[in-house]
C-alpha positions in Angstrom: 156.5 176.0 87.2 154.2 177.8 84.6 156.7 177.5 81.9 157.3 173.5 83.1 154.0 172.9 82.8 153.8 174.1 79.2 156.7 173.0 77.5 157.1 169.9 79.2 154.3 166.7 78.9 153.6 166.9 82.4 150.2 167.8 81.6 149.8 165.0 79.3 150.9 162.6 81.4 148.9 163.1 84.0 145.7 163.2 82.1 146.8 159.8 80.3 147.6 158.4 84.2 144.2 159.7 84.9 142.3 158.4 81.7 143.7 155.0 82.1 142.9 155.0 85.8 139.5 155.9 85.5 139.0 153.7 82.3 140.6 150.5 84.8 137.7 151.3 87.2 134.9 151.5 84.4 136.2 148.1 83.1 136.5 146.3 86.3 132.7 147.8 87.4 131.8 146.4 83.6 133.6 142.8 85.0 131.6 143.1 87.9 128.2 144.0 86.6 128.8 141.1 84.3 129.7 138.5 87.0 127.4 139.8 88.9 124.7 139.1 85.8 126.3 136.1 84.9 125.9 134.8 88.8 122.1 136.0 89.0 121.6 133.8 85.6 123.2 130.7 87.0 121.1 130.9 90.6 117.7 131.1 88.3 119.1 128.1 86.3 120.1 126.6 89.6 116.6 127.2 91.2 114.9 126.2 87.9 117.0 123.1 87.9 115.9 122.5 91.6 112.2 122.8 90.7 112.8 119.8 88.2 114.7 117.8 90.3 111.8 117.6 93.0 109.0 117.4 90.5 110.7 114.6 89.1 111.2 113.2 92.9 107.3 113.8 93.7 106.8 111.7 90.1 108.6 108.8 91.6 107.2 109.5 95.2 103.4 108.6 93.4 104.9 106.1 90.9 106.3 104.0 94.4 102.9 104.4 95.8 101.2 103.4 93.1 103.5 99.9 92.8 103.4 99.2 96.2 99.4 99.3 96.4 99.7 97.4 93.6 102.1 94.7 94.6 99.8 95.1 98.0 96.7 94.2 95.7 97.9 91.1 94.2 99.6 89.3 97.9 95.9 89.5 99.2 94.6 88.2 96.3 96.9 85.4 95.9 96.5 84.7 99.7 92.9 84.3 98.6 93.2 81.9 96.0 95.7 80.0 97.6 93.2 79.4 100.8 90.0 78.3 98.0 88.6 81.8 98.9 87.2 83.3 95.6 88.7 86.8 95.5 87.0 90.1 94.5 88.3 93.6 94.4 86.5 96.7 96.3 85.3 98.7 94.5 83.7 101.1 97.1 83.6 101.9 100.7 81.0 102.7 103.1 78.8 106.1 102.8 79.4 108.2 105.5 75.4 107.1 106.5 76.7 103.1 106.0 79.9 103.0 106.2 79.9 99.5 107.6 79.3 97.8 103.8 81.6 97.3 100.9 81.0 96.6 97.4 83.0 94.5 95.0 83.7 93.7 91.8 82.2 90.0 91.7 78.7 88.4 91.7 75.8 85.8 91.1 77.6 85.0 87.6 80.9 83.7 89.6 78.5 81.5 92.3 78.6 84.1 94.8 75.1 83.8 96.7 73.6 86.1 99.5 74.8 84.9 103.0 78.3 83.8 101.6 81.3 84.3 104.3 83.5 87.2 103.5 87.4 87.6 104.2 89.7 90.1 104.4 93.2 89.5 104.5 94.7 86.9 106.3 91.9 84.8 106.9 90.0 87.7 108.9 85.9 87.1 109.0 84.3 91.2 108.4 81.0 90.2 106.8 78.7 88.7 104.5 77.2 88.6 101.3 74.6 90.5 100.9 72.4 92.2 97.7 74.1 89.7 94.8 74.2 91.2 91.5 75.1 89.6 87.9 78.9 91.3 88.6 78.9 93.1 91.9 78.2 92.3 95.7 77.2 94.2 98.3 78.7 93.3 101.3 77.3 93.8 105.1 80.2 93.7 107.8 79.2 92.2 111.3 80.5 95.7 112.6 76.8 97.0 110.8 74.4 98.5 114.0 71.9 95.4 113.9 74.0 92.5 112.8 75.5 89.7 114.8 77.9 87.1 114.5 78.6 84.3 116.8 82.1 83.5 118.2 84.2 82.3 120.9 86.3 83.8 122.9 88.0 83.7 127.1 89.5 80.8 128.6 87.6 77.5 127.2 86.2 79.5 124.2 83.2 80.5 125.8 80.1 80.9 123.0 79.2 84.8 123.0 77.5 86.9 120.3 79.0 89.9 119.1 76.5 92.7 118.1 77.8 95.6 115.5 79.2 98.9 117.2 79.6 100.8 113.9 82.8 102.1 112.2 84.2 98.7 112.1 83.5 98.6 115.9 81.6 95.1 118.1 80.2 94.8 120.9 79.8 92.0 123.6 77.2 91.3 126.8 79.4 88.9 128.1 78.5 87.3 131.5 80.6 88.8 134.2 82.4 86.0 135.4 84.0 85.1 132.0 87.3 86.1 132.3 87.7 88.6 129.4 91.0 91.0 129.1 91.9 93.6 126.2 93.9 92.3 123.6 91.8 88.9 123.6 90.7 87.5 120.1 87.1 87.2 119.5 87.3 83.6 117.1 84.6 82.2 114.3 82.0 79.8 115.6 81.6 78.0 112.2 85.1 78.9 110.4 87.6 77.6 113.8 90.7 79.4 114.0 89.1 82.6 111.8 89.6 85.7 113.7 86.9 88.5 113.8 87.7 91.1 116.5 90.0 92.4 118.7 88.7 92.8 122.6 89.3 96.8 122.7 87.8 97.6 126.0 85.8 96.1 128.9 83.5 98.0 131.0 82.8 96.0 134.4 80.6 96.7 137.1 80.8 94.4 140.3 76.7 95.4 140.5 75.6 93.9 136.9 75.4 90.6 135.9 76.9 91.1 132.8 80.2 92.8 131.3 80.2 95.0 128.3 83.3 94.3 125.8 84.1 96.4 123.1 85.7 95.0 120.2 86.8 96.3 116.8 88.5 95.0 113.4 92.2 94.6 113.7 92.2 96.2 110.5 90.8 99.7 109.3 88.2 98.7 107.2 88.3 102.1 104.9 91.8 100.0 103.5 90.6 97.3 102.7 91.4 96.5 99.3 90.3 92.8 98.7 88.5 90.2 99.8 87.9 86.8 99.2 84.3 85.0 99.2 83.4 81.5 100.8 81.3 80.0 98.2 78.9 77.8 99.2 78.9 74.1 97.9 76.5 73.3 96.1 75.2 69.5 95.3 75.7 68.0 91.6 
């Protein structure tokens, strides 16, 4: 065997099995490191790629806001104009110590005088005009603790007076045997047909002569966005 193994190339073919074994296994664990790289690359392309993709979605997200306030904007102002209400923009909400007043972007230099009727969308009656400026208005909504507004409301319109609740909230001593449910529209004395309220709640007590009924806006005054102003006429 001695002898077999030196003058034959046993040796020699073993080691050369051996080398080329061992150098299969170092290449394949190079393959695999390098896949295994190459793969770890393409998820932190992937991921960066991702990222993009939804800042670029949260891009659109706003830009679609942004149009739709927008296109929001200009249908209440062209339902203003096209119902001979001068239209205004607000430019400010209510303080959180008044937040029952608006301010706009119009005043004395467009007509607009103090008392002036004030709209909201679709015809709805929030306020008045209050401190007038040269280019802005001050507006006072019914809903203001203090204020009133006179309406009709129940079965044969009965008159009432609303008094403001606050927050965009009414309230109504109504006598008690006017028939007054929730869900029941509180309408304009001197603009017929104009809503102003919503009948929210009704407290009634079989013992007191009169009912309370708590009304609000229909719509959240924080979003309102426009209005438009009932000049007065004046004579030439």
């Amino acid at each position: 065997m001695l002898a077999l193994a030196i003058f034959t190339p046993l040796y020699e073919k073993i080691f050369d099995f051996g080398e080329k074994m061992f150098a299969n296994i170092w290449n394949k664990g190079d393959a695999t490191e390098n896949a295994l790289t190459k793969a770890t690359q393409s998820k932190s392309t992937l991921i960066k790629q991702i990222d993009e993709l939804e800042k670029q979605l949260a891009s659109q997200d706003i830009d679609m806001l942004r149009v739709e306030y927008l296109a929001q904007q200009f249908e209440t102002m062209d339902q203003m104009i096209s119902t001979d209400l001068f239209p205004a923009a607000v430019i400010q909400k209510g303080s959180f110590a008044n937040p029952d007043a608006l301010i706009i972007n119009q005043g004395s230099r467009v007509g607009i005088t103090t008392g002036d009727a004030v709209f909201a969308a679709d015809g709805l009656l929030i306020g008045y005009a209050g401190e007038v400026y040269d280019n802005t208005t001050r507006v006072i909504l019914y809903s203001k603790p203090s204020e009133e507004v006179s309406g009709v409301m129940g079965e044969g319109l009965v008159s009432v007076t609303a008094g403001g609740y606050g927050k965009g909230g009414l309230f109504i001593e109504a006598p008690r045997d006017l028939v007054v449910n929730e869900g029941d529209v509180l309408y304009s004395q001197y603009f017929p047909g104009k809503v102003i309220a919503i009948v929210r709640k009704v407290d009634f007590d079989a013992r007191d002569p009169f009912q309370k009924v708590y009304l609000s806006y229909p719509v959240n005054i924080n979003q309102i966005q426009a209005v438009g102003i009932q000049l007065q006429k004046t004579s030439e």
